[in-house]
C-alpha positions in Angstrom: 18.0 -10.7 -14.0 14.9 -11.8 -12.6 15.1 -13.7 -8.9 11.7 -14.3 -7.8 11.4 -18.3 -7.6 8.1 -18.1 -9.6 6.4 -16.2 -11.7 2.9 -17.2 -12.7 0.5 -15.7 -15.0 -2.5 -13.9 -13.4 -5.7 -16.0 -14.8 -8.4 -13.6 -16.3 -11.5 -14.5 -17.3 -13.8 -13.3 -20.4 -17.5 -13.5 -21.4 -19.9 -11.5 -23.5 -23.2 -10.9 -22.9 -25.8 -10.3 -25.7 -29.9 -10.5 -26.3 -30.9 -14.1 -28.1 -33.9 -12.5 -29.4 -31.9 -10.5 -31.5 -30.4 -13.3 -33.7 -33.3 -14.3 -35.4 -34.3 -10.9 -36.2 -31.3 -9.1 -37.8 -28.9 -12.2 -39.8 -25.2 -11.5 -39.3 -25.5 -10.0 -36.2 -24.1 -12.4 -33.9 -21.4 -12.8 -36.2 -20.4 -9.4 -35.9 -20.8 -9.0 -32.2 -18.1 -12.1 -31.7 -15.9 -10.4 -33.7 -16.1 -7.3 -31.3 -15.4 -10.4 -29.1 -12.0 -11.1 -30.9 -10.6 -7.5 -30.9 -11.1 -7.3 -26.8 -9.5 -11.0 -26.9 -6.3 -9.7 -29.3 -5.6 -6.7 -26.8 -5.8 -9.3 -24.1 -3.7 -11.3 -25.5 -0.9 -8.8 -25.4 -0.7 -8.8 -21.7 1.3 -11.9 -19.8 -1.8 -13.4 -18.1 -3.7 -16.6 -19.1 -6.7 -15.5 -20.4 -10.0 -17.7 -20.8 -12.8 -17.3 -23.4 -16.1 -17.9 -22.3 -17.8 -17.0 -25.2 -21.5 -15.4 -25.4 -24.0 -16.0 -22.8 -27.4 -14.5 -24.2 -30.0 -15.6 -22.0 -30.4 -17.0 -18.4 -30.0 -20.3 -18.4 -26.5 -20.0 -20.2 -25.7 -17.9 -17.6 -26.1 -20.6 -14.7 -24.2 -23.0 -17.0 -21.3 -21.0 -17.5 -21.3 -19.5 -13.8 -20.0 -23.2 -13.2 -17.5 -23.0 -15.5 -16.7 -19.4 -14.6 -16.3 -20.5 -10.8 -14.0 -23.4 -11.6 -11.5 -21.7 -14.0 -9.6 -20.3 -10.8 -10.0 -17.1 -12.2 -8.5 -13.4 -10.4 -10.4 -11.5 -12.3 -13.0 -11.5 -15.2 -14.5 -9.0 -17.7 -17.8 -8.7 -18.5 -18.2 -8.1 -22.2 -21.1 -5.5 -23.2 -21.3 -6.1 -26.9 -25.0 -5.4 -27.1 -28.1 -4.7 -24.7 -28.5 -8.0 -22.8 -30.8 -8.7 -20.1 -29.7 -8.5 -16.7 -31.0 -12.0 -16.7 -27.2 -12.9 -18.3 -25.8 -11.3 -15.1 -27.6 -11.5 -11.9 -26.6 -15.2 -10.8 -22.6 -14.7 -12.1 -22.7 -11.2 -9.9 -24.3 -13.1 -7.0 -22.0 -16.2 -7.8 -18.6 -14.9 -7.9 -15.9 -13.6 -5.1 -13.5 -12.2 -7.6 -13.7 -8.7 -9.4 -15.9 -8.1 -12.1 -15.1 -5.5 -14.6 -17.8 -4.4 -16.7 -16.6 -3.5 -20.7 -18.3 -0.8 -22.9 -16.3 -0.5 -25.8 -18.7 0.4 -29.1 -17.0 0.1 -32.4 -17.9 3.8 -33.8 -17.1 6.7 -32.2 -20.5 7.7 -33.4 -23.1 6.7 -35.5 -23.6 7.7 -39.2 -27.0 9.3 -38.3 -27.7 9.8 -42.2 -27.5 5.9 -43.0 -28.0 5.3 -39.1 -30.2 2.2 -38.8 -31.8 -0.6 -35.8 -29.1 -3.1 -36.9 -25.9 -0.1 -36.6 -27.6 0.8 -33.2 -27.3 -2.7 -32.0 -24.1 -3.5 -33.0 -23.1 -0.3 -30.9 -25.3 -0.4 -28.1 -22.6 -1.8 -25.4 -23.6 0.9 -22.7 -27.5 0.2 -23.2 -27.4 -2.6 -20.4 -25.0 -0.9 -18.1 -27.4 1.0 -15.8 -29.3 -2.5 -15.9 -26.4 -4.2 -14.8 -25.4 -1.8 -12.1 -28.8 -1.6 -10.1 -28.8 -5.6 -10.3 -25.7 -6.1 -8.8 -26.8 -4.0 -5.9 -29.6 -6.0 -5.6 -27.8 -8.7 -5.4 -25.9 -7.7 -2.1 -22.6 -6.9 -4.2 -20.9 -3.4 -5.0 -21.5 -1.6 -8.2 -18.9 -3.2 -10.2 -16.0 -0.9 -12.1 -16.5 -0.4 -15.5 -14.2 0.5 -18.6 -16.8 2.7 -21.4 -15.2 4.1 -23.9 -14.3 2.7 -28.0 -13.2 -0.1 -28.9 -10.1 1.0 -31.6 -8.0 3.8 -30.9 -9.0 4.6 -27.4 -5.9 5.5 -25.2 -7.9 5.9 -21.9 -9.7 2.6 -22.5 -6.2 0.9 -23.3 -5.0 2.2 -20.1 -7.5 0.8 -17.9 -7.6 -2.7 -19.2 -3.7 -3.0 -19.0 -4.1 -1.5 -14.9 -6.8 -4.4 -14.5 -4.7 -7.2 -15.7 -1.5 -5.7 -13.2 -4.3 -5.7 -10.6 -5.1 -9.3 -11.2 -1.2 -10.1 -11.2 -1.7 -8.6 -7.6 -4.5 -10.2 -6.4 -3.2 -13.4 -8.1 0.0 -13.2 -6.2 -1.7 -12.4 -2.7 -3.5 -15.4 -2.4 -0.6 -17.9 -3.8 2.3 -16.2 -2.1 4.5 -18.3 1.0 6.0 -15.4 2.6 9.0 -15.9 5.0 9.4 -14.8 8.5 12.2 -15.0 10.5 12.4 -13.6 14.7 10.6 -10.8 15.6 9.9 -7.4 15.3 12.4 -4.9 17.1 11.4 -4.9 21.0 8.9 -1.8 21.5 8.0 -1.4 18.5 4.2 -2.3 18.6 3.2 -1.2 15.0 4.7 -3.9 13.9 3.1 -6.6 15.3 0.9 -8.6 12.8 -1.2 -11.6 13.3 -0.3 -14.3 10.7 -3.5 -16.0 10.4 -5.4 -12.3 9.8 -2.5 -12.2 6.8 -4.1 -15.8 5.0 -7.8 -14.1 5.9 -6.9 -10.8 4.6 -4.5 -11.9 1.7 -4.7 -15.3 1.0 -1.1 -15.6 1.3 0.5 -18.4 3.5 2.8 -17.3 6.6 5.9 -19.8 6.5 7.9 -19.3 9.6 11.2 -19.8 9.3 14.6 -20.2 11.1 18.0 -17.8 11.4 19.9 -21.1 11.5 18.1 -22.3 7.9 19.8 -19.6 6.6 22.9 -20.5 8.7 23.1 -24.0 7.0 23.5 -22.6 3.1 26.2 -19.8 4.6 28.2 -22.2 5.8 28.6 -24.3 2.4 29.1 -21.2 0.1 32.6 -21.7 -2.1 34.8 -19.3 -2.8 33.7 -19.0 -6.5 30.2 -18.3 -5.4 31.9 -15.5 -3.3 34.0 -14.4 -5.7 31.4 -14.3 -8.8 28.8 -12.4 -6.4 31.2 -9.8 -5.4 32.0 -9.1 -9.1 28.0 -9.2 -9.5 27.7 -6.0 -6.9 30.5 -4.4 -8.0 28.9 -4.5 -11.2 25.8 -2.9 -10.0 27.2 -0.4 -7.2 29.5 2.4 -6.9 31.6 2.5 -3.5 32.7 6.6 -2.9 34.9 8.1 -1.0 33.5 8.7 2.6 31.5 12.4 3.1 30.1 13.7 6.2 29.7 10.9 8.4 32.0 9.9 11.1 30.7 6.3 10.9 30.7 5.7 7.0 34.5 4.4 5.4 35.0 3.5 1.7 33.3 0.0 1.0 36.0 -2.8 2.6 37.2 -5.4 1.1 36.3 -7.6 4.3 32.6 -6.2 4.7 32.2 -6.8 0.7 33.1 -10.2 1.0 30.3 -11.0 4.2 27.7 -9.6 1.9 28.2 -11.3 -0.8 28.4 -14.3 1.0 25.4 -13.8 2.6 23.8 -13.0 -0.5 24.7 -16.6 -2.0 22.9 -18.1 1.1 20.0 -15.8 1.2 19.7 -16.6 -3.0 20.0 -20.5 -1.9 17.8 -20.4 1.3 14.8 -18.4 -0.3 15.3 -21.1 -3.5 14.7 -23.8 -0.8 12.3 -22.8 0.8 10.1 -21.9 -2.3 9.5 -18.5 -1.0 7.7 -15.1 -2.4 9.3 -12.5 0.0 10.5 -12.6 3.1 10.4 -10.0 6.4 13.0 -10.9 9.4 14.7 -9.0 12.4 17.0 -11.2 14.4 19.8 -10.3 16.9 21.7 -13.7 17.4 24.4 -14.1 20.3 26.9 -10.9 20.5 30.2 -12.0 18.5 29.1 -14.8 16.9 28.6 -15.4 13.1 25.2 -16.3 13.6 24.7 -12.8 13.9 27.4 -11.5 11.5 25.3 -12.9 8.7 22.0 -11.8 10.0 23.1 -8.1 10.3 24.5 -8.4 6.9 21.2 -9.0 4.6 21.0 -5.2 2.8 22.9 -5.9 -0.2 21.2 -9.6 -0.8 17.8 -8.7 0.1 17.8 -5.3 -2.2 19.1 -7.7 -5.1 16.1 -9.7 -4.1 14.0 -6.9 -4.0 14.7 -5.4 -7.0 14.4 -8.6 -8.6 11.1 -9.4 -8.1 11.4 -11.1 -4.3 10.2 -8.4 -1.5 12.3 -8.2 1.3 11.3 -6.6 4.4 13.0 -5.8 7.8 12.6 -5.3 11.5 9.7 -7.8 10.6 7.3 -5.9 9.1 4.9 -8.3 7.5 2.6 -5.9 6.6 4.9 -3.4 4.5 6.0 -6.9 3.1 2.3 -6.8 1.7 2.8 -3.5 0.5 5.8 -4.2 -0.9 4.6 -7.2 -3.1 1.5 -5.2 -3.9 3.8 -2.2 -6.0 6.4 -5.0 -6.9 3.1 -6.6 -9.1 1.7 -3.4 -9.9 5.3 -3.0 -11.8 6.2 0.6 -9.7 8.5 -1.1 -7.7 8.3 -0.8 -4.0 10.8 -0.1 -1.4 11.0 -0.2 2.5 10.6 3.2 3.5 9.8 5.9 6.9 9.9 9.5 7.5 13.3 10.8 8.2 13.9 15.1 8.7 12.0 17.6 7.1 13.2 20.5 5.1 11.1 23.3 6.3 13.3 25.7 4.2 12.4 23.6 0.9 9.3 22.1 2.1 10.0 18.5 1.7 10.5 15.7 3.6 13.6 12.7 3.4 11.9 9.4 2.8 13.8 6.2 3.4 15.0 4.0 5.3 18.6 1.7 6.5 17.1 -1.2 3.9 15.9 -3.5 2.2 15.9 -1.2 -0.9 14.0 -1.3 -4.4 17.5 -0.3 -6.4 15.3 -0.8 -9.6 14.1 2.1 -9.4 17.0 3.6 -8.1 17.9 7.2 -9.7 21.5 7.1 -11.1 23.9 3.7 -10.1 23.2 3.1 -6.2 26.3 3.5 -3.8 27.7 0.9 -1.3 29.5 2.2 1.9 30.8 0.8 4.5 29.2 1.3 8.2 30.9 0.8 11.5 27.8 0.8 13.1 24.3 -0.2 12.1 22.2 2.6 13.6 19.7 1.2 16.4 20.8 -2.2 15.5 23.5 -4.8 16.2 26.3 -5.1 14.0 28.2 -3.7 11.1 28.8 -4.0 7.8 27.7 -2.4 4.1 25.1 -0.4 3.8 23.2 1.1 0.3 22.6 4.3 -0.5 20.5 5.6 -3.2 17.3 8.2 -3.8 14.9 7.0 -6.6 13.6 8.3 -9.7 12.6 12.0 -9.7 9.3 12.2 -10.6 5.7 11.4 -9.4 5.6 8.5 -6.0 3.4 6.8 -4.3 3.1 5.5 -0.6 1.4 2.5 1.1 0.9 1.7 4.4 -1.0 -1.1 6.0 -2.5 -0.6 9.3 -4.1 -2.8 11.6 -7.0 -0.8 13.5 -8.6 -1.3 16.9 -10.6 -4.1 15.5 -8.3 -5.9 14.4 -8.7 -5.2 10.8 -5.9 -4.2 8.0 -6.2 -0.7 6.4 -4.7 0.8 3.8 -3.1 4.2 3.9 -2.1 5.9 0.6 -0.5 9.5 -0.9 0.7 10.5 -3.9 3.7 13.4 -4.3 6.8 13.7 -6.2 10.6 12.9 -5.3 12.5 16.4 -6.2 16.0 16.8 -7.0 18.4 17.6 -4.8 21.2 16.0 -2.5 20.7 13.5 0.0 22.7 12.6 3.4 24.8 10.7 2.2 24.6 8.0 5.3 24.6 4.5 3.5 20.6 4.8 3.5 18.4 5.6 0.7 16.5 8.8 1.0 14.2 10.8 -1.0 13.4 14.1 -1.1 9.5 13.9 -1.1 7.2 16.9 -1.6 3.5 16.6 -1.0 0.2 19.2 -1.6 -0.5 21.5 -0.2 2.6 21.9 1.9 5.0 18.8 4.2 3.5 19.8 7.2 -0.6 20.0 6.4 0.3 16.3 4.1 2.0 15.3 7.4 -0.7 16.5 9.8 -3.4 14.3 7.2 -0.5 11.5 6.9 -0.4 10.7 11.0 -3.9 11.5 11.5 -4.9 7.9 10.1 -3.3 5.6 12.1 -0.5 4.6 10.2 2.7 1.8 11.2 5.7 4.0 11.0 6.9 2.2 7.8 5.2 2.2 4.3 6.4 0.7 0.9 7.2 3.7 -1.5 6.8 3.2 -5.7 7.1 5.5 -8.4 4.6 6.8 -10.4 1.0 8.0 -9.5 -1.1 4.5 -8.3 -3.4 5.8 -5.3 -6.3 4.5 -7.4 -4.8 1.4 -8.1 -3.9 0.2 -4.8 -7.5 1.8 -3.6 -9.4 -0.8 -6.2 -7.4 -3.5 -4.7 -8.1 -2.9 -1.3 -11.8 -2.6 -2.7 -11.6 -6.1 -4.1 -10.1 -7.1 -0.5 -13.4 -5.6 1.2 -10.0 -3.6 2.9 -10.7 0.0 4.1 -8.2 2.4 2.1 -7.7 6.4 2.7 -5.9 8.5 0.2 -4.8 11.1 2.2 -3.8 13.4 -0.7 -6.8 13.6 -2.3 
């Protein structure tokens, strides 16, 4: 079931550029070259964005009409067409113009030519990279980056397929960024100074909107929850989770029916209060008066907020609005996205545990996630359930979002692989992460560039990704594993 309160279509923008000259001399051409149009139109179509034709623009005075149009379209993201040589004429102002990424497309129709029947109007029809270099050195002139580019064939091209479907997810992203009304409740933990982010610098990074919120609002929709709404959530998590017997640790019981029933009341709230307030994720850390329910319920977010999570709506604790960021970033990008920190290395195995006490991504969980019951939240106030899980073996892939001494965000990124093996089992996810060359030298890189102690973890490989996104945020980004 899908949570998030909305869910709306990135907006990506088309047009093709071609050489007016041409159309008088070779009849049919034009013709031919829009239907090129049509085939990168049908593999866009496939993808859930709204996507906008612009149609040819073949000299330099279409170009400054459709810039207009281009501008107002409210676009995330638009691809630039190369169906034949065109002047750079077609370009220059739209380059210059624009604030959103520009991805330039190369896809001829033949693999190759038939050079034996080869001829000026076959050349044509498959000259898409002729104007690229063109392109390229104009946008530089133009005080803008070089802008990424997709070349390859236009049928039957799986590289090519690949990169236009990681573009539209990027524009989902960037889409999100700027539209998202993110949640934030108290403060971050007292002492803990990486936290600490400036919500204005978030709307001037991001885009996004900072909506500051109460413990109480959350308070209000607690109070009013029915027994049926408690009842049909706990049925909903037992659904989802498996409660063990205790293991190792003196301070984890068997899931209680008492400290089953808080959470899912307080996931009926947190469902209603989040549906209220018309929110996109949300990051909170709030103690609340010692015994009173105020804090009961505020201690007792894990299970709701890693429903949310999983579901679409990033949760984030000890206020960390910036691995909230992160978070949204590889919820969009589809690789999931989970709060996560170092815990001990395995010098033996030459790994190291990755996780954290929640929220948690359990959609990408590895096997059903367990519940257990805590009789103490570790560094925190409280008690209650906790989750336990590792995700997906396989390739990962870790942001985290800085702020430097200037006051800018930075992105920090590395790429491994979470291993089999078993996991303390202590009512918090944990990985087993192995990195190149070896824990220690990716550790020594890791800590070297600043990083807040927390950093959203997906699966999959997506350094590159995340790096063109903090590109199209003028953002500086490291991969540290590469």
């Amino acid at each position: 079931m899908k949570l998030a309160i909305k869910d709306e279509p990135q907006r990506i923008g088309v047009f093709g550029v071609g050489y007016d000259v041409y159309w008088g001399q070779f009849d049919g051409l034009l013709d031919e070259l829009m239907q090129k149009q049509e085939v990168f139109l049908q593999k866009l179509s496939k993808k859930s964005a709204t996507i906008v034709d612009f149609g040819m623009i073949d000299n330099p005075k279409k170009a400054y009409e459709k810039v207009k149009e281009i501008q107002s379209a409210n676009l995330d993201l638009v691809f630039c067409n190369m169906l034949t040589y065109a002047t750079s004429g077609t370009f220059g102002i739209i380059i210059k113009t624009l604030s959103i990424p520009v991805v330039i497309v190369a896809l001829q129709p033949r693999k190759a030519l038939d050079y034996s029947k080869a001829s000026t109007y076959m050349q044509l029809v498959n000259d898409d990279i002729c104007a690229v270099p063109e392109f390229a050195g104009v946008a530089v002139r133009m005080g803008k980056k070089v802008p990424d580019m997709i070349i390859g064939t236009l049928h039957d091209d799986t590289e090519a397929e690949i990169l236009i479907d990681e573009y539209c997810r990027i524009a989902k992203v960037l889409h999100d960024l700027k539209n998202a009304h993110l949640g934030h409740i108290g403060h971050p933990i007292n002492a803990m100074l990486d936290m600490h982010t400036d919500a204005t610098m978030l709307t001037s990074a991001f885009g996004c909107h900072v909506v500051e919120c109460e413990a109480n609002e959350i308070m209000s929709f607690y109070d009013k929850v029915n027994e049926k709404e408690i009842k049909d959530k706990e049925n909903t998590i037992l659904d989802f989770f498996d409660t063990p017997d205790p293991v190792s640790d003196p301070i984890s019981l068997k899931l209680m029916n008492g400290d089953l029933r808080v959470a899912a009341r307080v996931s009926v709230a947190l469902d209603q209060f989040v549906k209220e307030k018309k929110l996109d994720g949300l990051a909170y850390y709030y103690d609340g008066a010692v015994g009173s329910e105020l804090r009961k319920m505020m201690s007792n977010l894990i299970i709701g907020n890693s429903i949310l999570t999983s579901n679409g709506f990033p949760m984030c604790g000890e206020s960390d609005m910036k691995t909230l960021i992160a978070m949204l970033i590889m919820d969009r990008l589809e690789i999931g996205g989970s709060f996560a920190e170092f815990h001990p290395v395995d010098f033996a195995e030459d790994f190291v545990l990755v996780g954290h006490d929640g929220p948690h991504n359990i959609s990408i969980a590895d096997g059903k996630p367990v519940l257990r019951s805590l009789k103490k939240y570790h560094g925190k106030p409280g008690n209650g359930a906790g989750v336990e899980f590792k995700i997906k073996q396989g390739p990962i892939t870790m942001l985290s979002i800085s702020s430097t001494f200037e006051g800018k965000f930075k992105f920090i990124i590395a790429e491994g692989e979470s291993v089999k093996g078993p996991i303390p089992p202590t009512g918090n996810t944990n990985t087993r992460g192995r990195f190149k060359p070896d824990v220690k030298t990716f550790l020594y890189k890791w800590m070297r560039e600043g990083p807040t102690h927390h950093f959203a973890l997906g699966i999959g490989h997506h350094s590159q990704s995340i790096a063109k996104i903090a590109n199209y945020l003028n953002i500086e980004a490291v991969i540290v594993t590469d």
